[in-house]
C-alpha positions as CSV (number, residue, x, y, z in Angstrom):
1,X,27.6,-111.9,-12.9
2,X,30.3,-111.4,-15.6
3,X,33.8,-113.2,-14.7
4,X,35.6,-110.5,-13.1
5,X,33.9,-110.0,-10.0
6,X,33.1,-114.1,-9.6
7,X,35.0,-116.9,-7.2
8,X,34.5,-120.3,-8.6
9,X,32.5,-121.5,-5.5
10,X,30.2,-119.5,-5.4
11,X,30.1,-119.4,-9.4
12,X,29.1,-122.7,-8.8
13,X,26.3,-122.1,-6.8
14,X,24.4,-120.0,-9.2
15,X,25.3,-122.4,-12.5
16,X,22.6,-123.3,-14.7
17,X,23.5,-126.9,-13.6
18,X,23.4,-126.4,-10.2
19,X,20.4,-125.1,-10.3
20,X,18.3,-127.6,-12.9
21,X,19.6,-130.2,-10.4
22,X,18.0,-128.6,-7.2
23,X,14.8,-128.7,-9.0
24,X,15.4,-132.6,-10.0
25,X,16.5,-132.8,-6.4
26,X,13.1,-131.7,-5.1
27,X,11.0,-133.3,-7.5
28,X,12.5,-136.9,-6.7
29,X,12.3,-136.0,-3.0
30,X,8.6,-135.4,-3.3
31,X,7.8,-138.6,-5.2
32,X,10.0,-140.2,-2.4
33,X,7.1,-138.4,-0.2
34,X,4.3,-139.7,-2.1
35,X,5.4,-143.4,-2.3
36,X,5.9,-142.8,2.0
37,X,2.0,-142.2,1.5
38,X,1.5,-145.2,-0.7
39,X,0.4,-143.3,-3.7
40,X,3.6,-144.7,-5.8
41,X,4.3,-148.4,-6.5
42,X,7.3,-149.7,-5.1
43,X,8.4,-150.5,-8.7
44,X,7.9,-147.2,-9.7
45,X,9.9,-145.6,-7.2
46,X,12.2,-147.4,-7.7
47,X,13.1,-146.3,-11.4
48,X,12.1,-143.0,-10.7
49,X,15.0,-142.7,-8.6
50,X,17.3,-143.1,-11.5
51,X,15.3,-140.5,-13.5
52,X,17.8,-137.5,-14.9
53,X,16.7,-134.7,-17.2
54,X,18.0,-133.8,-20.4
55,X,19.8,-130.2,-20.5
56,X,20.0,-130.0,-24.2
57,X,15.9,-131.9,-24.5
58,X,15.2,-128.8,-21.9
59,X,16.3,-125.9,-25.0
60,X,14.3,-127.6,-27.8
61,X,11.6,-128.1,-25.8
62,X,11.8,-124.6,-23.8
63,X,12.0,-123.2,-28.1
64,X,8.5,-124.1,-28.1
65,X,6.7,-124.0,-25.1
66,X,8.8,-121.0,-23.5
67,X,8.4,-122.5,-20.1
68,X,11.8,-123.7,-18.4
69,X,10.0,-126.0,-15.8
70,X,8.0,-128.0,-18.6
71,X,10.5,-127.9,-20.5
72,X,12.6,-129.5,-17.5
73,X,9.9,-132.2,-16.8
74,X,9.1,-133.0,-20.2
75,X,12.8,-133.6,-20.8
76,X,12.5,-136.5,-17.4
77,X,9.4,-137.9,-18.3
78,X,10.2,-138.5,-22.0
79,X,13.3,-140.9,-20.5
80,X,10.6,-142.1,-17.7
81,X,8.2,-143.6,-20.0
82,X,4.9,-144.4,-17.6
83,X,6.3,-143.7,-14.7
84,X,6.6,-140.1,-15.6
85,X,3.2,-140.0,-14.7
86,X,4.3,-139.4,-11.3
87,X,6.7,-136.5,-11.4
88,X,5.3,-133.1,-10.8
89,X,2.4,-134.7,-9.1
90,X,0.1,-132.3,-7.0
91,X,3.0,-129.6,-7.6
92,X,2.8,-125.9,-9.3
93,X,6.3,-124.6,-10.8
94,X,7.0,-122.4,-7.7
95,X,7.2,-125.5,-5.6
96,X,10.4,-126.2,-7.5
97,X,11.9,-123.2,-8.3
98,X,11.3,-121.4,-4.5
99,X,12.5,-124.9,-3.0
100,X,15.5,-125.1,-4.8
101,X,16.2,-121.5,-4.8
102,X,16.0,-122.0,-1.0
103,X,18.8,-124.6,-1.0
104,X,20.9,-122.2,-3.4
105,X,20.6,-119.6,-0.9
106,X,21.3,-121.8,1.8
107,X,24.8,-123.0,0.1
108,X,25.6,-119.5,-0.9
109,X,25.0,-117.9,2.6
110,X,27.6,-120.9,4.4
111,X,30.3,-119.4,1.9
112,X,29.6,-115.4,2.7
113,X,29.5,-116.3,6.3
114,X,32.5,-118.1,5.8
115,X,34.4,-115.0,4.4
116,X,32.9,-112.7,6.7
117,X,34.1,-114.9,9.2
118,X,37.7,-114.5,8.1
119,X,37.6,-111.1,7.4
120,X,36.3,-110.0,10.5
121,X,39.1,-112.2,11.7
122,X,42.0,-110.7,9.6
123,X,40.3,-107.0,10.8
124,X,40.6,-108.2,14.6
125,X,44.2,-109.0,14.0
126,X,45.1,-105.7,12.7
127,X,43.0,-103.6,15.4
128,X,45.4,-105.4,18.1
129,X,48.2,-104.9,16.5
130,X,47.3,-101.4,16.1
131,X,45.8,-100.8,19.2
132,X,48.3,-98.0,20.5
133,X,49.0,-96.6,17.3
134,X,48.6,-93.0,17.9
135,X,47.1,-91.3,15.0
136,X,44.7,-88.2,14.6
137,X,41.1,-88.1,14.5
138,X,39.2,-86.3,12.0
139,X,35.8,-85.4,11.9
140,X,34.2,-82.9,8.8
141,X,37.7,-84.8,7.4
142,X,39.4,-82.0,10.0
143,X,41.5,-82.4,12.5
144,X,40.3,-82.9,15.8
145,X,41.6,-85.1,18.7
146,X,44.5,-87.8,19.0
147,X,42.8,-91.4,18.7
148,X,44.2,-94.7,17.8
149,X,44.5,-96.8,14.3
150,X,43.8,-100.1,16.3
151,X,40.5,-98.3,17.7
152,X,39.3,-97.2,14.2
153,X,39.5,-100.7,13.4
154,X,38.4,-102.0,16.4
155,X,34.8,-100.0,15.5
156,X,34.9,-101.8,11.8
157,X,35.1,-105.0,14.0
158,X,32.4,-104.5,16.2
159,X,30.5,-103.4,12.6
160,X,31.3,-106.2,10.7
161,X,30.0,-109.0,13.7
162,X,26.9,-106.8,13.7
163,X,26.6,-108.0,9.9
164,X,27.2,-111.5,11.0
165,X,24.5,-111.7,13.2
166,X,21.6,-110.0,10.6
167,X,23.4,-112.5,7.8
168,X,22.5,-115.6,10.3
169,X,19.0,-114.0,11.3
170,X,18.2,-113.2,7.0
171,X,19.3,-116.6,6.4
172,X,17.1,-118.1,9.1
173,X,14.2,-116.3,6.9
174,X,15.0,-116.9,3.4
175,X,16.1,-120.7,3.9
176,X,12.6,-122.5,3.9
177,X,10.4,-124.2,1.3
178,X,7.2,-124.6,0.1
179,X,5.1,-127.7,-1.1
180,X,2.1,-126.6,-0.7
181,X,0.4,-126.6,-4.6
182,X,-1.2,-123.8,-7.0
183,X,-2.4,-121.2,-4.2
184,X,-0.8,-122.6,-1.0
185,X,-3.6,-124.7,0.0
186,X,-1.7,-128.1,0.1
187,X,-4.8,-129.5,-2.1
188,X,-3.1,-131.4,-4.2
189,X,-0.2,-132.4,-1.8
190,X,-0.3,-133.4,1.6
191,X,1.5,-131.4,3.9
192,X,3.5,-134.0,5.2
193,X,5.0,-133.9,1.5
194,X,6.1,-130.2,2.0
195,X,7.6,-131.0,5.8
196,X,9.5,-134.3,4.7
197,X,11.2,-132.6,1.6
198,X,12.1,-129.9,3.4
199,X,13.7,-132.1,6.3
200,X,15.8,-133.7,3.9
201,X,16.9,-131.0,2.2
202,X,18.0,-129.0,5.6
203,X,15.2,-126.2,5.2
204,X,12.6,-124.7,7.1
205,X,9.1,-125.0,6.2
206,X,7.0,-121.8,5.5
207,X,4.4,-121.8,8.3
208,X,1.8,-120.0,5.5
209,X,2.3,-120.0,1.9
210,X,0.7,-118.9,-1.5
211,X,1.8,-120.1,-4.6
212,X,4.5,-118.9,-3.8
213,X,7.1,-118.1,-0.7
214,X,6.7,-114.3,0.1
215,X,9.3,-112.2,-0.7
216,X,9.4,-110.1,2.2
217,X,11.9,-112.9,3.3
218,X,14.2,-112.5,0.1
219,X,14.1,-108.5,0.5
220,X,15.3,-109.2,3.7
221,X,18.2,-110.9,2.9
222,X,19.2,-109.1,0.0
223,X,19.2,-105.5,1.8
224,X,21.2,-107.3,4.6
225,X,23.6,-108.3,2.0
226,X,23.5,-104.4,0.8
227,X,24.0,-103.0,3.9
228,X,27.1,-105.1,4.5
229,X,28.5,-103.9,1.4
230,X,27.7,-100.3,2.3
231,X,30.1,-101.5,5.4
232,X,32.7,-102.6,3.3
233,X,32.7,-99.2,1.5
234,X,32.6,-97.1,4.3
235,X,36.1,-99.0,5.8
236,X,37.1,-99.0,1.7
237,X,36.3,-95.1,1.5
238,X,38.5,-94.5,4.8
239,X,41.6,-96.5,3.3
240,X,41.2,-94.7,0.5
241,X,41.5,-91.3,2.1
242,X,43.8,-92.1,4.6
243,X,46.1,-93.2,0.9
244,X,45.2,-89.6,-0.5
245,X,49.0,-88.3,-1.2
246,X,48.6,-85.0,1.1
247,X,48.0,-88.0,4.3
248,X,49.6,-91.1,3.2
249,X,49.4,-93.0,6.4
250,X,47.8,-96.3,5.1
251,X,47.8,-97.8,1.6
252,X,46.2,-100.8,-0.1
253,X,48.7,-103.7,-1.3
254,X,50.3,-102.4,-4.4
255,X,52.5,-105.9,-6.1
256,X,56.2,-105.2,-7.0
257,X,55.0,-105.5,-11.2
258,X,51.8,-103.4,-10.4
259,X,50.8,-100.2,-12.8
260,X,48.7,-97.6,-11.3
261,X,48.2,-95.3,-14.6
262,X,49.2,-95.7,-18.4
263,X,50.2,-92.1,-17.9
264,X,51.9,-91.9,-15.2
265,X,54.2,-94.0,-14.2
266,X,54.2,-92.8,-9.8
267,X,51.0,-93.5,-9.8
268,X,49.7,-95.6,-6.7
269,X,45.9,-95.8,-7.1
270,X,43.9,-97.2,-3.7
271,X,42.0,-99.5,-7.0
272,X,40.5,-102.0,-4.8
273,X,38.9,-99.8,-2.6
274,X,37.9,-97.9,-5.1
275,X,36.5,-101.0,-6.8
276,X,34.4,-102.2,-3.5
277,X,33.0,-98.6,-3.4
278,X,31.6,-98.7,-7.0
279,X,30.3,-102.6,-6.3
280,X,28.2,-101.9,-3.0
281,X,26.4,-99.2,-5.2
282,X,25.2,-102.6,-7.5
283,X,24.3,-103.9,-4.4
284,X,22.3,-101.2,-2.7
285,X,20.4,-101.3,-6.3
286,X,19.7,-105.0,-5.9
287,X,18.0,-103.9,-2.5
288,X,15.4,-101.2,-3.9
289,X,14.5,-104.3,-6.7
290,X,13.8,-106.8,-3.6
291,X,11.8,-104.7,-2.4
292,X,10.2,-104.5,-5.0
293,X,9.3,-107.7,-5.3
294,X,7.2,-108.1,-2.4
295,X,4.0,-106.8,-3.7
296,X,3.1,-109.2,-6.2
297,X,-1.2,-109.8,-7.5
298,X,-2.8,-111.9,-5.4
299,X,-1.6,-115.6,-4.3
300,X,1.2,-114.6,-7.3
301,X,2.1,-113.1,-10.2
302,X,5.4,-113.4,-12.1
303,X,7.2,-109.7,-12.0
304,X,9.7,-111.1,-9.5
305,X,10.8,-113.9,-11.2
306,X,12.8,-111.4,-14.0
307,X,14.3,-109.3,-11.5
308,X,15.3,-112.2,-9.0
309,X,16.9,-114.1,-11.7
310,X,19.6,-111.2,-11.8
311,X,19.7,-110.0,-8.3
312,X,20.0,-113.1,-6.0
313,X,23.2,-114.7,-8.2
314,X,24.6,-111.3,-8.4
315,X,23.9,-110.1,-4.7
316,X,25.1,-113.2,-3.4
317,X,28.4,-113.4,-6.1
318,X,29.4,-109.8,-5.4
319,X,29.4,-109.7,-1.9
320,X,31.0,-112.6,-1.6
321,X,33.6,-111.2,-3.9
322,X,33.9,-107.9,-2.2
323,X,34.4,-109.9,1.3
324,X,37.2,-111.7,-0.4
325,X,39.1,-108.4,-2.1
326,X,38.3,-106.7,1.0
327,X,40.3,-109.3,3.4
328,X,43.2,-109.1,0.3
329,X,43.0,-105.3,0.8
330,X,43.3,-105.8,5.4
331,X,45.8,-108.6,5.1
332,X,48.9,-106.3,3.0
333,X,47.5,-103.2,4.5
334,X,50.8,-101.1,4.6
335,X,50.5,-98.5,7.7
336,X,52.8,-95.1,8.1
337,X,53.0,-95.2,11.9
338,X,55.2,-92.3,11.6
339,X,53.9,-90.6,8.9
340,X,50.3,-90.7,11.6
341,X,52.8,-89.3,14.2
342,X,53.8,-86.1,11.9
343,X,50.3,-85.5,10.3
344,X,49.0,-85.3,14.3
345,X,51.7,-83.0,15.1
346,X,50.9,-80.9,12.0
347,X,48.7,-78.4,13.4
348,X,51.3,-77.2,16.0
349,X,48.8,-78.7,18.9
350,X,45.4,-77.5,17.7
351,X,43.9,-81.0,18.7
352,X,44.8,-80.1,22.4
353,X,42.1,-77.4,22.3
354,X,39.4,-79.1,24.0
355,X,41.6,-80.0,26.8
356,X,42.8,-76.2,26.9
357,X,39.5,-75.5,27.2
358,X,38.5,-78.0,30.5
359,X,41.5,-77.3,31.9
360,X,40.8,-73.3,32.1
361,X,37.0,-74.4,32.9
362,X,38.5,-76.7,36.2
363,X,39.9,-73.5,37.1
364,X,36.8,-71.6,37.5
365,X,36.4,-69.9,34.5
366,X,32.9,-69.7,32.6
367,X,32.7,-72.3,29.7
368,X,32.2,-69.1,27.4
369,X,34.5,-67.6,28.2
370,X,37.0,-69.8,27.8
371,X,36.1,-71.2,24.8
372,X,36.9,-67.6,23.5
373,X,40.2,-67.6,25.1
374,X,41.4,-71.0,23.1
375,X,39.6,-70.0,19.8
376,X,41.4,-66.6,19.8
377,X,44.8,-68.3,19.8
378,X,43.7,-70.8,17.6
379,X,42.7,-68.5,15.2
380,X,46.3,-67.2,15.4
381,X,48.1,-70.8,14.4
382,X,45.5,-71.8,11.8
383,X,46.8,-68.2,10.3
384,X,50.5,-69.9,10.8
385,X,49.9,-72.7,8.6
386,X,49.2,-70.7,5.1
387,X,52.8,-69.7,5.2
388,X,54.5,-73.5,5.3
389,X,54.3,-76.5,8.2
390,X,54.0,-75.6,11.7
391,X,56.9,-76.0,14.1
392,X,56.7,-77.2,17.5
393,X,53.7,-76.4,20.1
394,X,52.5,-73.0,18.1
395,X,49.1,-73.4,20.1
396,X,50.3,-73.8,23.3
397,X,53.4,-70.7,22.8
398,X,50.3,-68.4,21.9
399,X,48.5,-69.1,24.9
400,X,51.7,-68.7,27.0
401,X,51.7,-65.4,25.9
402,X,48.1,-64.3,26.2
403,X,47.4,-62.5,29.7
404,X,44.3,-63.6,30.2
405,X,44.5,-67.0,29.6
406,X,48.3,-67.2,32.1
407,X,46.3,-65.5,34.6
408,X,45.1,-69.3,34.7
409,X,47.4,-71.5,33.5
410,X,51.4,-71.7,33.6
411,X,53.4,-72.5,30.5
412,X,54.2,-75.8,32.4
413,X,50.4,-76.7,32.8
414,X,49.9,-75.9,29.4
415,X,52.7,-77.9,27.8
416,X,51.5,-80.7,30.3
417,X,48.1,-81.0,28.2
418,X,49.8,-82.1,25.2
419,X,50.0,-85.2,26.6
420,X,48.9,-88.2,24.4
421,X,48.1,-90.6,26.6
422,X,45.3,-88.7,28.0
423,X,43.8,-89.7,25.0
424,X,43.9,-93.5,24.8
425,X,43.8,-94.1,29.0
426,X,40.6,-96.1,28.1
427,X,41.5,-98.4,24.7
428,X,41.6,-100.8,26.7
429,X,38.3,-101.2,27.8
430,X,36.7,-100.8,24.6
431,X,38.9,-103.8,23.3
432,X,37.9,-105.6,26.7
433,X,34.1,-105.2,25.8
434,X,35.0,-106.5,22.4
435,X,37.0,-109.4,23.5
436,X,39.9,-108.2,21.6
């Protein structure tokens, strides 16, 4: 993943270094294994402990046999001497490189559960604080009934710890290793091998294994890492139209020397969400690779290996940058509370209309029917608004003065359906179910 879109921790992670020394870290674990079973000297052991490979050995060699892993245990047992003998023993490449990879995953996951930890923390904050913000709803990006900002967040909440919990269960699947030889049949290496490097190294052992883990359980983690990215640009998308100019109730951090266009100079650009939107599109194309990936030739072939080079660092790097800009983007999110306040009223009470309409129902007339009545009138005020901002209750004076519709309900009545807190009489609950 190029710079920009990198932390240093999880950088880290995913280095060339990082991951050479997971594979020495396995391969030393299994001769620990073997000498357990007797099959290495005490003496030998003993050196082999000390054994280190050779980073810039590993190029030449790799120049000529264009094979990283011999390359990587040439490079150890040219420093061994005899004892080199016993590195590798029993093993195939992929009991390396899907054992290591498994303890890469396993350090990457901790830090995006981290983040997603805190963000769905910094999200909660904002929801409560929110909670009675009145603001309208909009569905088909229309009008259509009073909500609350602090309940639109509380639903990106109750999102985000659904991502927490397929993060853990993908985890739980992708975090185990393999010992198990050529074609899985532990051969050549005991299985005692595979379950005591594994124990040491904090992973789960695959019950069943080829020459390789199967990588149903690396789709699996990968698309759960898209799909919380397609949450982060749905909540992304919303800032950013709840920032376009003709709504302008919420807006993105924006710092006192920031630019928003070499052109022109107003110009306050929702960047960052923009930027998560265009990111979880990488990530959604890392998905349809993983996927790919399952089906591979018989006990193995090596069409994954290309692709997962790429898509596992870069899954795991963006997401857990996007988690971070995201929480940036939640924790100086600037909110218009009365800018929400004058885009509800906007309408002149249009968002009442389903009220209207159960009100004139409770007093017996056909559902039909009074649908008709409302729409008539509404019809009249959504004619009102071509000619400039509505003033005051235009919805609820047109009704007044429809005979058909006063037959039924008083201009008191009326006026008393434009009552807000009709709509939020049950916030609380839904933050009670979410512990908020």
């Amino acid at each position: 993943m190029i710079e920009r879109y990198s932390l240093p921790e999880m950088a880290a992670i995913w280095s060339a270094t990082h991951k050479t020394d997971m594979w020495l870290q396995v391969e030393l674990l299994v001769c620990e294994g073997w000498a357990r079973e007797g099959v290495i000297p005490p003496d030998a052991i003993e050196k082999i402990r000390a054994a280190r490979y050779n980073a810039e050995r590993m190029q030449q060699i790799e120049q000529e046999t264009h094979h990283d892993m011999i390359a990587f245990l040439r490079s150890i047992q040219e420093q061994l001497g005899a004892e080199g003998r016993f590195i590798h023993l029993g093993l195939t490449s992929s009991d390396v490189l899907d054992t290591g990879l498994a303890v890469q995953l396993k350090e990457a996951g901790a830090l995006l559960c981290k983040s997603l930890s805190e963000l769905v923390e910094t999200v909660a904050t904002a929801a409560v604080r929110y909670k009675y913000t009145l603001m309208v709803g909009r569905t088909h990006a229309i009008h259509a009934e009073p909500i609350t900002f602090g309940l639109k967040l509380a639903l990106w909440v109750d999102e985000l710890r659904r991502g927490q919990q397929r993060l853990t269960a993908a985890l739980e699947q992708v975090t185990v290793g393999k010992i198990s030889g050529a074609v899985g049949t532990h051969a050549t290496v005991p299985p005692q091998i595979e379950e005591f490097v594994c124990e040491q190294l904090g992973l789960g052992v695959a019950p069943a294994s080829s020459q390789i883990v199967q990588r149903d359980r690396h789709a699996y983690f990968i698309t759960t890492l898209a799909l919380l990215g397609s949450s982060l640009e749905k909540m992304a998308q919303e800032i950013r139209h709840l920032q376009r100019t003709e709504v302008s109730e919420v807006f993105e951090p924006f710092g006192a020397g920031q630019q928003g266009s070499s052109a022109m100079p107003h110009k306050r650009n929702p960047e960052l969400c923009e930027r998560i939107c265009g990111l979880a599109r990488v990530l959604r194309g890392f998905a349809v690779s993983s996927m790919e990936n399952v089906a591979l030739w018989h006990e193995r072939d090596i069409s994954h290996s290309s692709a997962e080079r790429i898509i596992i660092p870069d899954a795991c790097t963006l997401l857990h940058y996007m988690l971070y800009l995201f929480n940036k983007v939640m924790s100086g999110l600037q909110v218009d509370e009365e800018r929400m306040l004058i885009n509800l009223n906007v309408t002149g009470g249009l968002i009442f209309s389903q009220r209207i309409l159960l009100a004139l129902i409770d007093k017996g007339v056909g559902r039909q029917e009074a649908y008709q009545m409302v729409q008539r009138n509404a019809k009249k005020v959504w004619h009102m608004a071509s000619k400039g901002a509505i003033e005051g209750q235009a919805l609820i004076e047109a009704l007044s003065s429809d005979n058909e519709v006063s037959q039924y309900l008083s201009h008191s009545e009326l006026a008393e359906l434009t009552n807000t807190e009709y709509y939020v009489k049950y916030i609380d609950t839904t933050f009670a179910r979410l512990g908020l």
